[in-house]
N, C-alpha and C positions, 0 to 999 in steps of 0.2 A: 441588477438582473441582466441576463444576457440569453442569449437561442439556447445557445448549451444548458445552463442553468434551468430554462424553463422547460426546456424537453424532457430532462432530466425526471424532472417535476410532475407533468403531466404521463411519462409513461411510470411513476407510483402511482397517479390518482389515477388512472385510467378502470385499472381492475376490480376497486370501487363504486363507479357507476353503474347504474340498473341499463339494461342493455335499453341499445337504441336511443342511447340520451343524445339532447342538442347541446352542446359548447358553443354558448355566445364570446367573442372576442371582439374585442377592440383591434386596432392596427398599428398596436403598438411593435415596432422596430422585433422585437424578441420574439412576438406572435410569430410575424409574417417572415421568418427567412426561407429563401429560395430555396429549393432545389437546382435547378436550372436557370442562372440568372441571364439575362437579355443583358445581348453586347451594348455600350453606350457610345459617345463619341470620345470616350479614351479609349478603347476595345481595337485591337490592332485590326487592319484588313483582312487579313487572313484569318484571323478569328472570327470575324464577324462572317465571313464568309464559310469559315465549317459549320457555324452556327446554324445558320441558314443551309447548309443543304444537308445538317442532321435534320432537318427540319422537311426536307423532302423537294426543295427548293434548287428549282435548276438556276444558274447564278453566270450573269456575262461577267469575264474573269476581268473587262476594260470597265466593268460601273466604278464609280469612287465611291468613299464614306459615305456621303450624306444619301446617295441613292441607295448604298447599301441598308442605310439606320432607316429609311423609310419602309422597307420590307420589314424590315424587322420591328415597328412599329405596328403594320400592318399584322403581323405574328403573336407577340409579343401576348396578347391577351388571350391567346389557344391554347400557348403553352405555359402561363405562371402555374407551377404547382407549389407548394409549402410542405416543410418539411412537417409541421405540427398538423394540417389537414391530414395528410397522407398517414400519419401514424393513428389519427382519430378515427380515420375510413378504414383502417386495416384493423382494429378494435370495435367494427361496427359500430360507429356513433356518426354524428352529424357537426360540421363547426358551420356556425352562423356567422359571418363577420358585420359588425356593425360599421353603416357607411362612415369615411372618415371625417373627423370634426365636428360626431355629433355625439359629443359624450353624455348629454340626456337622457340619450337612450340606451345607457348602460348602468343597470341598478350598484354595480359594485361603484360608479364615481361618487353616489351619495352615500355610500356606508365610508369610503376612504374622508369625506368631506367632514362624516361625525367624528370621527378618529380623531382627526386633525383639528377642530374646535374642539376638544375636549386636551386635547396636550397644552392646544394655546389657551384656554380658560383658564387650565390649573398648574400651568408654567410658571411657577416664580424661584426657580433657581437657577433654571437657563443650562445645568449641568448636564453630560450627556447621560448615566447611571439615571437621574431624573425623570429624565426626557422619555426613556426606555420604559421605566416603570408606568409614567404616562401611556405611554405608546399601547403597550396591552393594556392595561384598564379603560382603553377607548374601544379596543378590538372587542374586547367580553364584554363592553358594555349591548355590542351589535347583536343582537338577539331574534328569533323567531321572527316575531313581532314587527319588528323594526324591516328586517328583510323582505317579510310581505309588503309592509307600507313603498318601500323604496321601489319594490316591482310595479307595485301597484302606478306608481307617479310616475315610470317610464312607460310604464303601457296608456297610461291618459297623454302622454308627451306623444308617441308614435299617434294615438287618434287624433291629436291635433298635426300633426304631419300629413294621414292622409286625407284628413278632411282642406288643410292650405292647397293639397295636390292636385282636391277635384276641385276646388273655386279656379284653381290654375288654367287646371283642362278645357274646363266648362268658359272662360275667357279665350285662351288662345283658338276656341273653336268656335266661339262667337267671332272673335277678330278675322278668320281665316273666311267665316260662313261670308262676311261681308266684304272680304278683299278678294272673294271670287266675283260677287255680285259687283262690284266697283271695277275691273276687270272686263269680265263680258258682255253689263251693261246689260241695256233692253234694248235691243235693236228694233220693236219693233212699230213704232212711231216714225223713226227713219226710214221704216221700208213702207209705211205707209206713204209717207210723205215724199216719197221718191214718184211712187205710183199715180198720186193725181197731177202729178207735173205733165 
């Protein structure tokens, strides 16, 4: 799979969907290609510098690299767009990206995970014609059914997400309520005791 490939892809399936649908995605490499990608520190100076002042950015022409990649670091998150976003916006729909490294919470990892135990269960000839034949009789095994349950398991995953988030919150706002109080103290015993001296 590749950008090309899945673009490709997505503008057949596009006209398919019932208007206003959400496209959840992963951040996989093919998902996310740029439009506009942010100069790095290969990115010549002078690139980096039109970069930046397409960008609207008045630019001292004596900064170097690295103060230059700091602006652009500072930037960098205003203007990522993707070429698959933009085509799904311009199709009226919505793409959700799920954060990276949490593929739990992506129902298509557990339908690829049945696929793939079902090639390795019924695997004994190791041939690729084999393996193939396998391959769809795992995919048509993935049914209605089955896709419900898999949603179903990543939406109990995300509740346990944000339930971890408020014990999180609910802690560092205990720690903080007390690292004010530790802090300012109670002065006012000290000023008592200043008083009857």
């Amino acid at each position: 799979m590749n950008g090309d490939t899945f673009r490709e892809w997505m503008e057949g399936t596009l006209p398919h969907l019932k208007p206003n649908s959400v496209i959840v995605m992963d951040n996989a490499s093919y998902h996310s290609m740029k439009i506009d990608k942010a100069p790095t520190s290969n990115t010549r100076k002078a690139d980096i510098i039109k970069w930046l002042e397409d960008k609207g950015e008045v630019i001292d022409q004596t900064m170097v690299i690295p103060q230059l990649l700091h602006i652009v670091k500072r930037l960098k998150p205003l203007h990522t767009k993707y070429f698959i976003d933009e085509l799904v916006k311009a199709n009226n729909h919505t793409v959700l990206r799920l954060p990276p490294y949490h593929c739990e919470l992506n129902p298509i990892e557990l339908a690829w995970s049945s696929v793939k135990n079902h090639v390795q269960m019924n695997n004994t000839t190791y041939k690729l014609p084999d393996v193939k034949k396998l391959l769809i009789e795992g995919i048509n095994l993935v049914d209605a059914q089955m896709w419900k349950n898999f949603i179903s398991h990543t939406k109990k995953e995300e509740v346990k997400f944000y339930e971890v988030d408020n014990i999180i919150e609910e802690m560092l706002s205990a720690e903080k309520e007390d690292l004010l109080m530790t802090i300012t103290g109670d002065t006012s015993s000290s000023e008592t005791d200043s008083d009857t001296e």
